[in-house]
N, C-alpha and C positions, 0 to 999 in steps of 0.2 A: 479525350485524354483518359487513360489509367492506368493506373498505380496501384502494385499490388507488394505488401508487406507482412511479414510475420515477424508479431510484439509476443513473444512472449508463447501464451497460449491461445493468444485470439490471431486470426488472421482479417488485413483490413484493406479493402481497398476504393481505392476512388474513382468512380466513375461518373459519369455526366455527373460530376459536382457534388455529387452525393456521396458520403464517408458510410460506408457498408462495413459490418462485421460480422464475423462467423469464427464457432469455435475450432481451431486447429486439429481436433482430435477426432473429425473428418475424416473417412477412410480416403486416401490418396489426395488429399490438400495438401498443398504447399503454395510458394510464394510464387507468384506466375500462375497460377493453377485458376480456370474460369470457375466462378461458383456456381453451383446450379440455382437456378433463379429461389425455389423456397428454403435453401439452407442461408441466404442474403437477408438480414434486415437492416433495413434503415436505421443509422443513427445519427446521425444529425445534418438535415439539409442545410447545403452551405455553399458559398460560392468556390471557384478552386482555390483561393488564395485561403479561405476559414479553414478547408479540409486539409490544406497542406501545412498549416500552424497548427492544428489538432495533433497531427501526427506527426510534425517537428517534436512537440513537446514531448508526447510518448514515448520518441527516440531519444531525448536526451535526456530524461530521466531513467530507462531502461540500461542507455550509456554511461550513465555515471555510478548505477550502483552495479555493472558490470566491471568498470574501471577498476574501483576502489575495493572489491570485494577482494583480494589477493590475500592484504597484509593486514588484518583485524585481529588482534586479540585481545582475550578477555579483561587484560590491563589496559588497555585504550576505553573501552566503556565504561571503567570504575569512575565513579564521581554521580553529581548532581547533575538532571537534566529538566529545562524546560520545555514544555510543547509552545513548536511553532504554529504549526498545520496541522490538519489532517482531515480526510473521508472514508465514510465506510460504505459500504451497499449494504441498501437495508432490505428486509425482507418480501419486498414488492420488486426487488432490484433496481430501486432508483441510488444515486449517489445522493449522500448526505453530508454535507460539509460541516467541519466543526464549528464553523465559523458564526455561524447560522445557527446552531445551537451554546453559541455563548460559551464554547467550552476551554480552560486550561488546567494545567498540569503538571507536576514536579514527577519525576522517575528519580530514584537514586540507584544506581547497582554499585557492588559492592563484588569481592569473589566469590562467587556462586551465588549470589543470593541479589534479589531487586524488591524494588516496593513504589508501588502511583499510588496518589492520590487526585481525583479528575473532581473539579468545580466545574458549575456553571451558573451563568450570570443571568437571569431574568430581570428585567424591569432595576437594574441599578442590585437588584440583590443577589448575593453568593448564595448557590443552594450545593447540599452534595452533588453529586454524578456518579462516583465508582472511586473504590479501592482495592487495591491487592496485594499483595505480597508473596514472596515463596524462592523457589531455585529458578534457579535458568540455568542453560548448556549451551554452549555455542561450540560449531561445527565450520572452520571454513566461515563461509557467509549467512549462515545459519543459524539463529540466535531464537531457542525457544525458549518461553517462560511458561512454569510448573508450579499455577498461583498455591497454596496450601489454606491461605487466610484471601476472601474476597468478598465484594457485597454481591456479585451475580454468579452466585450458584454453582459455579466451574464443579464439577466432579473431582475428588482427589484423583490426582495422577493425570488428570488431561493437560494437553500441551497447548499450547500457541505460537506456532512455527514464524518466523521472521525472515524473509531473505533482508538480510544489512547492509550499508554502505557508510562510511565514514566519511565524510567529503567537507572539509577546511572541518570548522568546530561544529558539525552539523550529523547530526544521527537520521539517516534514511530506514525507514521499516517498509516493507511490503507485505501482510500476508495472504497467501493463497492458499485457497482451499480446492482439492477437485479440478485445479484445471481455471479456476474463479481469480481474479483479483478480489478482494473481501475489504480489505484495508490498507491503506498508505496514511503514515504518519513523518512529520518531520520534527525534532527535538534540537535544542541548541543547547552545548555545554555551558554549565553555571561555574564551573568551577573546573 
């Protein structure tokens, strides 16, 4: 059996049970397209039913905040948000869940303007995490923030690009850098 699919910027497929990824930006990749064997690594051996729920999921998360991206605007996001979820790739390129570092967080946006506050919880205790504040713009599905005020160092004027989705009372972020997924987060409205 295989199965060959393009998520995004990564292209994935399954063969003898094994979930392969390569990045799309491959000259002449596409979907159907054989990999050559050293642009293929391994990402997680599995039987076909594990590799085929990996990449359910991928699809329906890529589907939904393709769905919903249509009719967003800036008055939809105004309010209080809590964090549900979320992961980032860290520096070694592993996934790191929030989860797993104890972490929650209020967002507020307002017009033009947002501010987090991110706690984490060690051993029963609240410690900081991160704050920020500053503008955002949003474009379509496109929702960057322009911290001004932050505890890590953001340069004035850098951005942090969001592909959004609005889905029932739920905030979807993704962002990519390069071609990268980098971070997905999920938020639920407080208010």
């Amino acid at each position: 059996m295989r199965i060959t699919l393009k998520l995004g910027s990564l292209l994935l497929v399954v063969a003898s049970a094994v979930l392969i990824a390569a990045p799309t930006s491959m000259q002449g990749v596409s979907a159907g397209t054989e990999l050559p064997e050293a642009a293929a690594q391994p990402v997680i051996q599995a039987d076909a039913t594990q590799a085929q729920n990996v990449i359910d999921t991928e699809l329906k998360a890529a589907d939904e905040i393709d769905a919903s991206s249509q009719a967003i605007s800036g008055e939809s996001l105004h309010g209080s948000w809590m964090l549900v979820s979320g992961r980032y790739l860290d520096g070694e390129g592993k996934w790191v869940d929030y989860r797993s570092l104890g972490l929650s967080a209020i967002k507020v946006v307002s017009k033009g303007h947002f501010s987090f506050t991110t706690v984490k919880t060690v051993k029963n205790k609240t410690e900081f995490w991160a704050a920020g504040a500053g503008e955002y713009k949003l474009e379509g599905n496109l929702y960057t923030e322009y911290p001004s005020l932050n505890s890590f160092e953001v340069p004035k004027g850098q951005g942090f690009g969001f592909e959004i989705a609005l889905i029932g009372n739920e905030w979807h972020t993704r962002r990519v850098e390069a071609g990268i997924l980098k971070e997905e987060e999920v938020w639920r409205r407080l208010d």
